[in-house]
Backbone of each chain as ProteinMPNN parsed JSONL, in Angstrom:
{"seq_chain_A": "XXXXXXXXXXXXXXXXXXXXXXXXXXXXXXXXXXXXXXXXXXXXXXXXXXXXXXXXXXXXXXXXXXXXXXXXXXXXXXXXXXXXXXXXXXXXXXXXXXXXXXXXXX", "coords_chain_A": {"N_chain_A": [[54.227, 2.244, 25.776], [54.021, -0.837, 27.223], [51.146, -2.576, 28.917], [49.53, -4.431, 31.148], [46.43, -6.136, 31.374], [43.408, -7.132, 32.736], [40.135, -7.895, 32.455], [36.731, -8.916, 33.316], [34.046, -11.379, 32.866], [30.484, -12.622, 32.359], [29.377, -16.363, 32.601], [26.611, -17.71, 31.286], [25.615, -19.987, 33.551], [24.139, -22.695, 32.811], [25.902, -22.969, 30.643], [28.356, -23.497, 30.107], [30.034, -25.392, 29.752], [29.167, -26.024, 27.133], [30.238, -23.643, 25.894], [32.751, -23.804, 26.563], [33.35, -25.979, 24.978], [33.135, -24.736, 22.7], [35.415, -23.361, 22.305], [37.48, -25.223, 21.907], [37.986, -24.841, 19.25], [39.305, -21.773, 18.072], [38.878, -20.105, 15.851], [40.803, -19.777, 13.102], [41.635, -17.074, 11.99], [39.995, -15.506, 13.465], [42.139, -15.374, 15.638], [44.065, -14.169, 14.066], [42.921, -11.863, 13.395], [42.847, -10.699, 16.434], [45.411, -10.511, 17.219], [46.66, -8.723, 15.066], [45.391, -6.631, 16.272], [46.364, -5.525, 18.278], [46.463, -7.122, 20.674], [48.361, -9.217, 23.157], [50.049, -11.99, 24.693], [47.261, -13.193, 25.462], [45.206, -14.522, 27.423], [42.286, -16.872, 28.435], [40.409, -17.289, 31.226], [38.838, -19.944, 33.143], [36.282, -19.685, 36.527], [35.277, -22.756, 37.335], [33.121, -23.469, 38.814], [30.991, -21.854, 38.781], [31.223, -20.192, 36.114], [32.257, -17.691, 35.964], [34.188, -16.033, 33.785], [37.725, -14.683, 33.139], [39.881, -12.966, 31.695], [43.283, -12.099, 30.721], [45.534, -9.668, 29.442], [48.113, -8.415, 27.626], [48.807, -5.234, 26.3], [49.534, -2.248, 24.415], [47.574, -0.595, 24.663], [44.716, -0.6, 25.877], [42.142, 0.796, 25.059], [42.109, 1.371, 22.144], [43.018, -1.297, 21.352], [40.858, -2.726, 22.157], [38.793, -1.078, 20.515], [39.798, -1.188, 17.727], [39.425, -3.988, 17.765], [36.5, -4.31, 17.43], [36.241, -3.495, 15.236], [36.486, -5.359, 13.289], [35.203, -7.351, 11.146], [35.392, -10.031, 11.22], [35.207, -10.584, 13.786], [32.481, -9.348, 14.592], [31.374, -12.034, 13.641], [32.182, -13.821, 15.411], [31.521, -13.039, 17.71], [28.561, -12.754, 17.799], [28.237, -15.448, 17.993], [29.15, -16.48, 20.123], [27.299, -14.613, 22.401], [25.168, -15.944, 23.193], [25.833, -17.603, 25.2], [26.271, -16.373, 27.226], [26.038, -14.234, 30.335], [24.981, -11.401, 30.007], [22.834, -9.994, 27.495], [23.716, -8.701, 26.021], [25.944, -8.102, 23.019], [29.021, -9.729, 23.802], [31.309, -8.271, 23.916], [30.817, -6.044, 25.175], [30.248, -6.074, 27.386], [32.256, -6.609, 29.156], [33.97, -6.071, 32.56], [36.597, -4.127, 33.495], [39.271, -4.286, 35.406], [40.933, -2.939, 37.921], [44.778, -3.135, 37.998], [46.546, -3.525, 41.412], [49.194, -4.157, 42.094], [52.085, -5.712, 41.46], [54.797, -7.695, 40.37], [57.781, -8.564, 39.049]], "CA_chain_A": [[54.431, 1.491, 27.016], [52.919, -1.864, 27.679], [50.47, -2.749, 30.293], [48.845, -5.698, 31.862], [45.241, -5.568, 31.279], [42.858, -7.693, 33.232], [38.737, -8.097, 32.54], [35.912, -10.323, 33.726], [32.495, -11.418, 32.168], [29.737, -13.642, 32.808], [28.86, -16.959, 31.274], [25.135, -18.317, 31.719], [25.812, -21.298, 34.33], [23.872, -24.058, 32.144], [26.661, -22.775, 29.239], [29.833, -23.529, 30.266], [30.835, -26.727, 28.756], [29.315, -25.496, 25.704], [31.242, -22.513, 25.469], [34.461, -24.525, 26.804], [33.453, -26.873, 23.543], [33.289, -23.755, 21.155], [36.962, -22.513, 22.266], [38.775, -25.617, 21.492], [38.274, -24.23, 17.711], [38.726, -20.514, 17.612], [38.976, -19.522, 14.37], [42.414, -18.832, 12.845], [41.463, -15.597, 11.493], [39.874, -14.521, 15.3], [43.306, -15.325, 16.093], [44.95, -12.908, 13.802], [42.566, -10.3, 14.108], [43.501, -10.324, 17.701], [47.313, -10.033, 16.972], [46.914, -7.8, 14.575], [45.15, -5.077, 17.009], [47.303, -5.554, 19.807], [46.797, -8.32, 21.908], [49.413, -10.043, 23.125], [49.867, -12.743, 25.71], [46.322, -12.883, 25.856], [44.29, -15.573, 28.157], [41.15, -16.725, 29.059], [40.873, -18.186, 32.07], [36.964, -19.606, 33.425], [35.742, -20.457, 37.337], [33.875, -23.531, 36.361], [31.884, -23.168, 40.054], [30.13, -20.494, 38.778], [31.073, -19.722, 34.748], [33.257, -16.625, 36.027], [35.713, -15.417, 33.162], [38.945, -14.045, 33.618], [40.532, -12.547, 30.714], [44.52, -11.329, 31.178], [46.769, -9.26, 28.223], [49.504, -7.385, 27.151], [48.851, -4.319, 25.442], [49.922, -0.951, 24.748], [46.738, 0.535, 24.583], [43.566, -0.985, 25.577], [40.655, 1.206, 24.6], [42.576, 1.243, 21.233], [43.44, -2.849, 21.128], [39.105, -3.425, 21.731], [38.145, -0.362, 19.304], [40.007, -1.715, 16.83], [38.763, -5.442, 17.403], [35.346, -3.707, 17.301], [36.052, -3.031, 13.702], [36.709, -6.156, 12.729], [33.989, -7.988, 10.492], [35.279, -11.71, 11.71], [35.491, -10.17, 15.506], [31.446, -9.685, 14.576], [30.435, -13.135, 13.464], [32.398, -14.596, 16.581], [30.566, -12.624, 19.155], [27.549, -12.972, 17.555], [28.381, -17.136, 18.28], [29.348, -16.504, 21.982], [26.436, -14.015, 23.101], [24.247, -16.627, 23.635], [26.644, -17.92, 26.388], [27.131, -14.939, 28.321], [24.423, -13.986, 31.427], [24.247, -10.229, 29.38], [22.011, -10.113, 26.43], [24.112, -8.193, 24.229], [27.633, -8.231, 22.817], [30.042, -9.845, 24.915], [32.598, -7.366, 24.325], [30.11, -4.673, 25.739], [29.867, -6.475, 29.245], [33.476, -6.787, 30.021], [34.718, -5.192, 33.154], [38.042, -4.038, 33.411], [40.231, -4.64, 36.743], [42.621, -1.735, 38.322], [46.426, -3.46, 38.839], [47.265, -2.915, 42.407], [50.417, -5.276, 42.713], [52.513, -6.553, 40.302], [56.272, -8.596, 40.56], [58.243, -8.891, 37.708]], "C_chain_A": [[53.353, 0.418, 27.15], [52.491, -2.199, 28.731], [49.647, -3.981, 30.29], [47.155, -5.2, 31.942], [44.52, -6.711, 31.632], [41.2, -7.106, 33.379], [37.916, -9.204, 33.009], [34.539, -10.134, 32.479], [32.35, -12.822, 33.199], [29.05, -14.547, 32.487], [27.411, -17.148, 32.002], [25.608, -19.969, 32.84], [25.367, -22.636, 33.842], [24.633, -24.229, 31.142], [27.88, -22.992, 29.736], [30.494, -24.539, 30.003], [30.54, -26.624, 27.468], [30.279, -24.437, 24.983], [32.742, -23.052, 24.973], [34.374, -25.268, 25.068], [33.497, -25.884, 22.137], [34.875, -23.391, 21.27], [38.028, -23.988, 22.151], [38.873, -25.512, 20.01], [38.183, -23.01, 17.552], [39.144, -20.359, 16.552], [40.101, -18.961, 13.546], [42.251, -17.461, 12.764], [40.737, -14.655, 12.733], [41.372, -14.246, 15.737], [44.244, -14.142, 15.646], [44.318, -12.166, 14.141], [43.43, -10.148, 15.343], [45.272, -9.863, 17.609], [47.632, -8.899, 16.031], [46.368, -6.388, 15.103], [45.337, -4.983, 18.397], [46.909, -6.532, 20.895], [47.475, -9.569, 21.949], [49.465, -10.407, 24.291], [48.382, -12.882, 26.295], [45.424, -14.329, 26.346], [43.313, -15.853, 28.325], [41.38, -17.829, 30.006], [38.735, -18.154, 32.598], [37.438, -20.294, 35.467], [34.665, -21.73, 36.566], [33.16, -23.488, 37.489], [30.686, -22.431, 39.678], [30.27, -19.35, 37.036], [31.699, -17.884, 34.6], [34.005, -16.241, 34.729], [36.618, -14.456, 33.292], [39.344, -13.33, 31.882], [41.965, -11.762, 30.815], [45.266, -11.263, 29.464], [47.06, -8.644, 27.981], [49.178, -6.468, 26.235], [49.438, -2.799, 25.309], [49.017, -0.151, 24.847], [44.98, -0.065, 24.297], [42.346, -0.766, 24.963], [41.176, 1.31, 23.087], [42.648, -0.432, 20.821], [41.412, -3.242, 20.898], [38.476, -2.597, 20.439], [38.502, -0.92, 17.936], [39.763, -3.082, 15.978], [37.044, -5.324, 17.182], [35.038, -3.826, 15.925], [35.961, -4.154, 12.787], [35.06, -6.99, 12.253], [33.834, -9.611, 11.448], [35.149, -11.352, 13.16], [33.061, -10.526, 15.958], [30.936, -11.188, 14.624], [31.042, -14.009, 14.605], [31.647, -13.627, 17.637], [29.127, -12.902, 19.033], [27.128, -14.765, 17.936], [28.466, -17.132, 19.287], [28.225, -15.901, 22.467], [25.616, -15.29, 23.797], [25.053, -17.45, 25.06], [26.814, -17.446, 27.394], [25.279, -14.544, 29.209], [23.973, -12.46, 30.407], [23.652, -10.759, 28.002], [22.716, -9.567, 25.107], [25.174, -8.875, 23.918], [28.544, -8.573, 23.862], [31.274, -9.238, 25.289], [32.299, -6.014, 24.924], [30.2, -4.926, 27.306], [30.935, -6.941, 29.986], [33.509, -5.827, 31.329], [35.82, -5.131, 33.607], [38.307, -3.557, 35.102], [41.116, -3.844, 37.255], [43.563, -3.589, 38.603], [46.808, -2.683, 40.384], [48.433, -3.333, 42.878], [50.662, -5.771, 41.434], [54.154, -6.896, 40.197], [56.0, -9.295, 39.891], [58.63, -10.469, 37.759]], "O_chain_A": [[52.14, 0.624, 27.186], [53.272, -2.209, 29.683], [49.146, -4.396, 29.245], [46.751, -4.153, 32.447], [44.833, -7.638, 30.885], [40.906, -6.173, 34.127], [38.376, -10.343, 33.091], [34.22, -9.266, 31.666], [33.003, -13.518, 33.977], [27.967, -14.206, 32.012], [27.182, -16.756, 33.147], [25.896, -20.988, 32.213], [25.942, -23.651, 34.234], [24.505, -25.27, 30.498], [28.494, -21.95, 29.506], [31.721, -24.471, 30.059], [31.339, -26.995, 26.607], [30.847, -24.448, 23.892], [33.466, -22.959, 23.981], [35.207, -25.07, 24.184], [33.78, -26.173, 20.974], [35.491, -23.148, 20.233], [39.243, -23.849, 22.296], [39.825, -26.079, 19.474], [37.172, -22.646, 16.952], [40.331, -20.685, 16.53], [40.246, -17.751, 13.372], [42.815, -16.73, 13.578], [40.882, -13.444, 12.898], [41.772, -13.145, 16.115], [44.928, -13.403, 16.354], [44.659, -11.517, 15.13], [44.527, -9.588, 15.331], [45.939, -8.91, 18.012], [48.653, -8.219, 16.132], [46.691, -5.296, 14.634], [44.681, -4.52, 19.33], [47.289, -6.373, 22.055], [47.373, -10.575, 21.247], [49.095, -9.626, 25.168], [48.227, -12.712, 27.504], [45.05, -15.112, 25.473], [42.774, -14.766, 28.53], [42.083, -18.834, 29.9], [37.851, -17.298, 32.548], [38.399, -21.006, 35.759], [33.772, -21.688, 35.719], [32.001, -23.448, 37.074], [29.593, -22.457, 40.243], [29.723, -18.271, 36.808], [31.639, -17.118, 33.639], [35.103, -16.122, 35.272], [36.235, -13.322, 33.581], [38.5, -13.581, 31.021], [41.775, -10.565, 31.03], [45.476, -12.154, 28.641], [46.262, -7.706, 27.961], [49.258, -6.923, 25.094], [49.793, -2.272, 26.363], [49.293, 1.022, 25.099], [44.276, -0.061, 23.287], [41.606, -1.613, 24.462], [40.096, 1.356, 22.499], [42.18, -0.656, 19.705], [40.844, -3.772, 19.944], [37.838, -3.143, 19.539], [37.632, -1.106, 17.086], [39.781, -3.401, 14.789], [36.425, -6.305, 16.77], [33.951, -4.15, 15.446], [35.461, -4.037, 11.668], [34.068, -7.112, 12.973], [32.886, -10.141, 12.027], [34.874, -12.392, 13.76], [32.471, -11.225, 16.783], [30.176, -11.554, 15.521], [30.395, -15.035, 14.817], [31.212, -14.317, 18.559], [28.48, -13.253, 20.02], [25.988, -15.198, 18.1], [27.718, -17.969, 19.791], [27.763, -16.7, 23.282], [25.58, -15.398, 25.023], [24.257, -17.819, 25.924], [27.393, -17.907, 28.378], [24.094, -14.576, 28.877], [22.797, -12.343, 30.063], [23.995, -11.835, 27.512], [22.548, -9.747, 23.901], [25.441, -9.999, 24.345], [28.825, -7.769, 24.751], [32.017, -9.382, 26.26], [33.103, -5.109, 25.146], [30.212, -4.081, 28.202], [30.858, -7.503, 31.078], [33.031, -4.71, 31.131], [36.21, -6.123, 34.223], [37.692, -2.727, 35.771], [42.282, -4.121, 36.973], [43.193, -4.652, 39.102], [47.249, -1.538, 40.484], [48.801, -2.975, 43.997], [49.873, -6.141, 40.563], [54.744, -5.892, 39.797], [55.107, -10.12, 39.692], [59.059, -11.032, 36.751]]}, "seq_chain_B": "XXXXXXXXXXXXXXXXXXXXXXXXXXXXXXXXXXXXXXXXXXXXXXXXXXXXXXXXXXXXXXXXXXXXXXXXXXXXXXXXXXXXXXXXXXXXXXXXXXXXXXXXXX", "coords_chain_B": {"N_chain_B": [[58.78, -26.73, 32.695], [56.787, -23.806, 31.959], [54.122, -22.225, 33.226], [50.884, -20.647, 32.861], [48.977, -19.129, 35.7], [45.801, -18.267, 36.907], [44.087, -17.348, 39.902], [41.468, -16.31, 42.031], [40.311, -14.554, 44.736], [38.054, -13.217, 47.185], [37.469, -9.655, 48.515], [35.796, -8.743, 51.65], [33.343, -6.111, 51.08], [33.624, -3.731, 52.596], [36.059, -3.141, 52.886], [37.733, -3.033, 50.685], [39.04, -0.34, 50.769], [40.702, -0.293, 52.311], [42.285, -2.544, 51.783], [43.738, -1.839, 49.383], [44.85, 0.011, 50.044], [46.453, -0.396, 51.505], [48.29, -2.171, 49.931], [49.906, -0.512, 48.748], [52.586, -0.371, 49.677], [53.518, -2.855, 50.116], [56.023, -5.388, 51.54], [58.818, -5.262, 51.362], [60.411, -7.722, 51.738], [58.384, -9.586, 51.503], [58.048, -9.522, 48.817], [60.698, -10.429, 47.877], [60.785, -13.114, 48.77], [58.682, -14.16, 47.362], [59.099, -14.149, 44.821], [61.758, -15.437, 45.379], [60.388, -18.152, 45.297], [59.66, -18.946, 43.298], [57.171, -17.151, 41.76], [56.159, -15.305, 39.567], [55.951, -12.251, 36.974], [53.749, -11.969, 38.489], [50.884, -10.287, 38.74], [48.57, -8.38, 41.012], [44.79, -8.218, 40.585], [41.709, -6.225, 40.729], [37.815, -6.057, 41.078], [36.52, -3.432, 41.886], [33.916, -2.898, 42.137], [32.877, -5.083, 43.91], [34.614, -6.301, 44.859], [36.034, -8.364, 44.647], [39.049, -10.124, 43.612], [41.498, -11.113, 41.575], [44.27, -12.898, 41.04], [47.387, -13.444, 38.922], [50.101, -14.835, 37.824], [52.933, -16.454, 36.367], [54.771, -19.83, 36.378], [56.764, -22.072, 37.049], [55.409, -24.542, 38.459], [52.676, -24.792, 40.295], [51.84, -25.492, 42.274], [53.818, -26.176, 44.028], [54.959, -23.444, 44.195], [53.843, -22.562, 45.693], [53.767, -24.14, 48.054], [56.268, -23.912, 48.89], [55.899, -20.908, 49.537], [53.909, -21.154, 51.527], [56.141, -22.127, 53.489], [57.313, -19.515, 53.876], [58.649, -17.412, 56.499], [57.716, -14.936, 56.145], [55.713, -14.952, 55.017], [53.377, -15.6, 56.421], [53.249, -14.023, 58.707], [52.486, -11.554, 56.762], [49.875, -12.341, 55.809], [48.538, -12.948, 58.01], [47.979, -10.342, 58.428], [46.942, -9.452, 56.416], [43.981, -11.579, 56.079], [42.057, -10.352, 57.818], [40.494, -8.851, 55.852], [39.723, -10.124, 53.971], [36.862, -12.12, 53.125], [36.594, -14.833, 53.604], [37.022, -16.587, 56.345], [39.162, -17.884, 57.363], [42.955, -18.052, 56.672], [44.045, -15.804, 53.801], [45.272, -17.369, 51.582], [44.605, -19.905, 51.386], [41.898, -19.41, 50.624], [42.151, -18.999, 48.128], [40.464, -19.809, 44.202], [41.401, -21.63, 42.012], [41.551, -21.227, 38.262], [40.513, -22.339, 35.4], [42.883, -22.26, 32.645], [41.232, -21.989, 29.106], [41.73, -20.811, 26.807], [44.828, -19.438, 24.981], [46.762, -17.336, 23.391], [49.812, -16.094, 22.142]], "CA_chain_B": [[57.724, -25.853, 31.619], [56.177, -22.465, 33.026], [52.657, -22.419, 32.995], [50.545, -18.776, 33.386], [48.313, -19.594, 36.455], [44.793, -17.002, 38.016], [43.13, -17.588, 41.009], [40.335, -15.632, 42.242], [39.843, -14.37, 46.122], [36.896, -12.213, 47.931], [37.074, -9.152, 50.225], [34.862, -8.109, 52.329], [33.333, -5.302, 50.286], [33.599, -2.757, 53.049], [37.085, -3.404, 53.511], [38.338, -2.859, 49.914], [39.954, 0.629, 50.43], [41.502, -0.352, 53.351], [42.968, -3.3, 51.793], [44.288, -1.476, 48.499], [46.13, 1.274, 50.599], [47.892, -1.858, 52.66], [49.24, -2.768, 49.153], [50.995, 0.688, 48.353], [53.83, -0.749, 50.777], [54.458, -4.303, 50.352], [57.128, -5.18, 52.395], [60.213, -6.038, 50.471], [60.77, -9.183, 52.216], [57.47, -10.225, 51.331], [58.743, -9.608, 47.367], [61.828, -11.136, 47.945], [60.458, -14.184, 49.163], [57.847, -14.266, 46.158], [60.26, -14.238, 43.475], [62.545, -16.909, 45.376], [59.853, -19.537, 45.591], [58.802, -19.362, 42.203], [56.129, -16.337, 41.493], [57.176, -14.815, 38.049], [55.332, -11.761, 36.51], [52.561, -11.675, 39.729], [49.899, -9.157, 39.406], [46.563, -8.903, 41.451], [43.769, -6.944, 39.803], [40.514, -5.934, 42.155], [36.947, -5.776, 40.559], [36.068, -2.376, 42.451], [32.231, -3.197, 42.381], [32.483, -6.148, 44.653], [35.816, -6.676, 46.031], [36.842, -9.298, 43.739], [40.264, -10.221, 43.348], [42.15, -11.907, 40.558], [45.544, -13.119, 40.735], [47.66, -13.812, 37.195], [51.755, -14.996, 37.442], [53.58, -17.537, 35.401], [55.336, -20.116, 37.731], [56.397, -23.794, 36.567], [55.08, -25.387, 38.724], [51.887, -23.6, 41.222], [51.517, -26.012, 43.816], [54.732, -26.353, 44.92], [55.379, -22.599, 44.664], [52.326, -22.356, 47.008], [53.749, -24.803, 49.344], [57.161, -22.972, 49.522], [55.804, -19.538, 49.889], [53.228, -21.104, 52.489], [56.822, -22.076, 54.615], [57.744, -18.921, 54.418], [57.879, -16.813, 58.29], [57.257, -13.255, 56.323], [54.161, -15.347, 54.477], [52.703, -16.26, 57.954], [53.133, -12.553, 59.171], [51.507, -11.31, 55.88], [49.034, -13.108, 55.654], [47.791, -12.237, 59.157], [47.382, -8.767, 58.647], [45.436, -9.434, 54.978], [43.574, -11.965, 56.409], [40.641, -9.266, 58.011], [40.028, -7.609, 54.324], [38.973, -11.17, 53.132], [35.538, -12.615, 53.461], [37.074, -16.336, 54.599], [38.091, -15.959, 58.21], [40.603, -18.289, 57.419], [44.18, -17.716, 56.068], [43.436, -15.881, 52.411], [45.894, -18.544, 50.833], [43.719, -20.852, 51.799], [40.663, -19.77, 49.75], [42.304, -19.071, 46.677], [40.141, -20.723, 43.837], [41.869, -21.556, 40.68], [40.692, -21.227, 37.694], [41.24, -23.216, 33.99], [42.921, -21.528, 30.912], [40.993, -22.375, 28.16], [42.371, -20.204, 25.532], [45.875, -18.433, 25.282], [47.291, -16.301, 22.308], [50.978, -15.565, 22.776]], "C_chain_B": [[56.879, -25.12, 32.248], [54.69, -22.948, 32.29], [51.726, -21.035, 33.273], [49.225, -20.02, 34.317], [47.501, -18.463, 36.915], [44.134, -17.723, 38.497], [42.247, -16.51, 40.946], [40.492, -15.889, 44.066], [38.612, -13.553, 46.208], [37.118, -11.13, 48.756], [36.168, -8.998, 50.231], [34.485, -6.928, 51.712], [33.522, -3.494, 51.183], [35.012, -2.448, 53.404], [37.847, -3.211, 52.189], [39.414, -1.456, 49.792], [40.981, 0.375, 51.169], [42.647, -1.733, 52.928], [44.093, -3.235, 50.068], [45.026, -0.485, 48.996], [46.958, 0.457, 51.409], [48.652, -2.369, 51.536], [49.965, -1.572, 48.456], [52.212, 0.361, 49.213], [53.988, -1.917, 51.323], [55.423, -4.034, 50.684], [58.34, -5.972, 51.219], [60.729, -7.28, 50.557], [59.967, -10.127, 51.673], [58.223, -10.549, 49.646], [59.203, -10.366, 47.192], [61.392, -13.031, 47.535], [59.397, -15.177, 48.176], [58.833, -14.888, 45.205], [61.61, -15.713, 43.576], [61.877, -18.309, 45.579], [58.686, -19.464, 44.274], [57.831, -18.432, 41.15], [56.707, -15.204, 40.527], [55.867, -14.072, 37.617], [53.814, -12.018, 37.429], [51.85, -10.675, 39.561], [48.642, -9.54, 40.133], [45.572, -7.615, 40.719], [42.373, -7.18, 41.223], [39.232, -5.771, 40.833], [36.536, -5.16, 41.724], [34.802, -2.762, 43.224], [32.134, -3.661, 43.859], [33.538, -6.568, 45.023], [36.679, -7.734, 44.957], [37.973, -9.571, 43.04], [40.875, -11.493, 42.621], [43.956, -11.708, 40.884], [45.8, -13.873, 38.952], [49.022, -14.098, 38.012], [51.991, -16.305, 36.533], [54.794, -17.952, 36.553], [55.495, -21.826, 36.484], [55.834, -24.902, 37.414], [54.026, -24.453, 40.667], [51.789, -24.188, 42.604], [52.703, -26.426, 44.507], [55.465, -24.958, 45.049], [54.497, -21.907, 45.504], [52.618, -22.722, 47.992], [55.081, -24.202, 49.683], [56.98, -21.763, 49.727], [55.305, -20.45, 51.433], [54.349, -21.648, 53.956], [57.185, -21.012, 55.137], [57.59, -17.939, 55.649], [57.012, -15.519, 57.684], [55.8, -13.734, 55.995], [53.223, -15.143, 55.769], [52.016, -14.595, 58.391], [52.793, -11.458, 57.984], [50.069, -11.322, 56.016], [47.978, -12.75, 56.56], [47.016, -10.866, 58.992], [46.692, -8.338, 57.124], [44.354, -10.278, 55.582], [41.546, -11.371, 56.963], [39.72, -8.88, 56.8], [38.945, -9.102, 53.716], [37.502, -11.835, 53.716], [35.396, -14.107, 54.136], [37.429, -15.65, 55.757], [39.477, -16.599, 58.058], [41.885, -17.879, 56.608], [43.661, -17.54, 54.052], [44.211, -17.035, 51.654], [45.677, -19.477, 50.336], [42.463, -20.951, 50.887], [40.946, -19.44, 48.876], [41.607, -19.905, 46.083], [40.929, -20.847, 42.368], [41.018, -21.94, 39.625], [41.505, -21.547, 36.128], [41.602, -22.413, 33.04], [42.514, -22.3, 30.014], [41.242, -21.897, 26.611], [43.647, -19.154, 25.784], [46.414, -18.053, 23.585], [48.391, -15.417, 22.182], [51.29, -14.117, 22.217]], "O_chain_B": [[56.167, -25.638, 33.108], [54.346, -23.644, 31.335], [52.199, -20.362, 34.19], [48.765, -21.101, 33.948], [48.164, -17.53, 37.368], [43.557, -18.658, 37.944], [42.2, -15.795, 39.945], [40.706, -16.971, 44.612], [38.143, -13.202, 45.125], [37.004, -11.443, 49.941], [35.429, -9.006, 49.247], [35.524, -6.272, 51.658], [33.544, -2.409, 50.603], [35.211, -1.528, 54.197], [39.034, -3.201, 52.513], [40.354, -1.408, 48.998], [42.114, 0.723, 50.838], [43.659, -1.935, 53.598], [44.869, -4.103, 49.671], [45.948, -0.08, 48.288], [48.055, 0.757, 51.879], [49.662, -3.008, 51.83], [50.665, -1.872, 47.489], [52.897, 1.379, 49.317], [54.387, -2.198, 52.453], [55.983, -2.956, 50.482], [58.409, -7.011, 50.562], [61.37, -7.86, 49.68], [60.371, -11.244, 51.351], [58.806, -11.596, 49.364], [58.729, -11.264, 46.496], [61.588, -13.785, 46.583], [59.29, -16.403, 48.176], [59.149, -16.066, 45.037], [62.117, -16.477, 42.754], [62.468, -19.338, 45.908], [57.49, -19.749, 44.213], [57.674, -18.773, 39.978], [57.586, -14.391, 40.813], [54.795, -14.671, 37.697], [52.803, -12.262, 36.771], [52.141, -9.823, 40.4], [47.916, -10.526, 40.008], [45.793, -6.428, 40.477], [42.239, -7.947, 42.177], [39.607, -5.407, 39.719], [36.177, -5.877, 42.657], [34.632, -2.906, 44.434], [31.594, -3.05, 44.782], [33.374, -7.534, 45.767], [37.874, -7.664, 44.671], [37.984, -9.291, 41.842], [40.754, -12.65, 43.022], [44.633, -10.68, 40.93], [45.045, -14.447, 38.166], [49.032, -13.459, 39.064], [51.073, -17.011, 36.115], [55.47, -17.217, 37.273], [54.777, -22.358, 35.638], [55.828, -26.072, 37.033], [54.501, -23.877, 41.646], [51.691, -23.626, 43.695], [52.587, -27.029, 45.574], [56.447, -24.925, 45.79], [54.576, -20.74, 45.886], [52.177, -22.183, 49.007], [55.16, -23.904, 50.874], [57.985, -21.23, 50.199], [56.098, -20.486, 52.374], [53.918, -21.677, 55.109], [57.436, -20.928, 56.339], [56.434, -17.596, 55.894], [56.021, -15.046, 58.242], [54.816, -13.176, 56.482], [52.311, -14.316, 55.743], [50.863, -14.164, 58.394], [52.86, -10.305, 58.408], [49.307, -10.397, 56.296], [46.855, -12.365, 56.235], [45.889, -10.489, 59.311], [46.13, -7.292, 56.799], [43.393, -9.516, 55.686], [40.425, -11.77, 56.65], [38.508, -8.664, 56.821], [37.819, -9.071, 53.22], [37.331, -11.918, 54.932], [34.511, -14.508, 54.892], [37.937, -14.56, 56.024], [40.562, -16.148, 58.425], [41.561, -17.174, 55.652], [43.223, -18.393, 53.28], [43.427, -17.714, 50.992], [46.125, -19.996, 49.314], [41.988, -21.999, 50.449], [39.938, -19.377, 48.172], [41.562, -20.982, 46.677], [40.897, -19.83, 41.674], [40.045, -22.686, 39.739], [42.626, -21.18, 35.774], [40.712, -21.767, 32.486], [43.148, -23.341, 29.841], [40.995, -22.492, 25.562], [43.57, -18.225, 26.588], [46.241, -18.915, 22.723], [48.22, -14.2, 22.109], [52.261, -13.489, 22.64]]}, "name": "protein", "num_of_chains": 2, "seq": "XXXXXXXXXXXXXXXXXXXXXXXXXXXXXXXXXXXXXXXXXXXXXXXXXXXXXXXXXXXXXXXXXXXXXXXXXXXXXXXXXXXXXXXXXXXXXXXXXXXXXXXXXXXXXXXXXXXXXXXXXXXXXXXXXXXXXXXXXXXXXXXXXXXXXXXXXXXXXXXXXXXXXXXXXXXXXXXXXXXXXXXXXXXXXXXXXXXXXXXXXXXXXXXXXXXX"}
């Protein structure tokens, strides 16, 4: 069963046109990874007020869809390129937080 | 041409339970009225912590299915009685902020 999966993070506020300038090239092969461990319809969306990120996508099985992008070697050398963007210090896939669904029309 | 569109609202952080047990019983009209002015695949997600509310739907066109919800009477009489939960005094509709997709991955 698929579900709607909605996270945030937090960029650094002097980073957010840099970042924006790293994501108009992600990396084909980020790209598959991602498709190949379940994410589908997957978004990023930023506040630029304030360097907010949104993140919205389709999966069947989130803690499965990130463990698996966890594993990935190329998943490494792209986070290791974004950290420096992000207000946390570590891994940016460590400092997500994930969103209950309370409403949703199909 | 549809477009996936998230905003971002605020509650009041003392006001979050009270305003997630008011959405176990959307009113059907309210639905209705969604779906005929445009609002396709709608969820809201909540960041617990801090009240923080994310909207996600896919709509072709956001600002004019903004300006026909915002005719509608049930909107009005909605609206009112969310209105308290949010940290604007004014109409939550109103402080929606939108926010840019910079990366999508179908």
């Amino acid at each position: 069963m698929t579900r709607r999966v909605c996270f945030t993070m937090q960029l650094q506020r002097d980073r957010i046109a840099d970042y924006l300038a790293a994501h108009e090239t992600v990396w084909p092969e980020m790209r598959e990874a991602l498709s190949e461990t379940g994410w589908s319809d997957y978004s990023l969306f930023v506040r630029e007020s304030d360097g907010l990120v949104v993140g919205y996508l389709v999966t069947d099985d989130f803690d499965r869809a990130r463990a698996r992008m966890a594993e990935q070697e190329v998943n490494a050398r792209w986070q290791a390129t974004m950290a420096p963007y992000f207000e946390s210090s570590e891994d940016p896939d460590r400092s997500m937080v994930s969103l209950e669904e309370y409403f949703h029309l199909a």
